[in-house]
Residue, then its C-alpha position, 0 to 999 in steps of 0.5 A: x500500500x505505501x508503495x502505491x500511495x507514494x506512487x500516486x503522490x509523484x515519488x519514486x519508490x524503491x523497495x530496498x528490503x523484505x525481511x521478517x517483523x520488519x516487513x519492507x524498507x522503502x526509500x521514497x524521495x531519498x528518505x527511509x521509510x521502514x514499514x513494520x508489520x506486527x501482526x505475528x509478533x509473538x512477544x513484544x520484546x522480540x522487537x529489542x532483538x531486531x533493534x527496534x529503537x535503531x529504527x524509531x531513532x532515525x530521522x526515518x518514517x517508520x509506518x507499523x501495523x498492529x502496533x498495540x502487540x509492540x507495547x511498551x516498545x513502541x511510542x506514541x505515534x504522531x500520527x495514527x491511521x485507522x483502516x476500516x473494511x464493512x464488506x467491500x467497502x474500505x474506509x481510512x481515517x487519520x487520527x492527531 
């Protein structure tokens, strides 16, 4: 999704890697965009081993799903999104 977004936004997006709890490292506009997917976390401290405050103290993007299952690990985002599915129907909201 997030390639497709910076796509329609007029950035070229590279994907540099995809591997594990990280899910996929972008780079849109020559900046890093590091996108975790938290889903199959099975404890949250499985984040410490991969280095997770490497990534969140970047002057990075980091985009992370089900960041509730990263808890105490991961911070307040800035801003958060919610997707919503009714059926066929999509929604999206930004909250902050």
């Amino acid at each position: 999704m997030l390639a497709r977004l910076a796509h329609l936004a007029g950035y070229d997006v590279s994907v540099a890697v995809h591997a594990g709890v990280c899910g996929k490292i972008y780079l849109v506009a020559e900046r890093m965009v590091y996108h975790f997917d938290l889903y199959r976390l099975g404890d949250p401290e499985e984040l410490e081993y991969i280095g997770i405050r490497d990534y969140l103290d970047q002057q990075a993007i980091c985009l992370i799903e089900w960041s509730e299952k990263g808890k105490p690990f991961i911070p307040k985002p800035d801003v958060e999104v919610q997707i919503s599915y009714d059926g066929e129907v999509r929604g999206a909201g930004v909250i902050g």
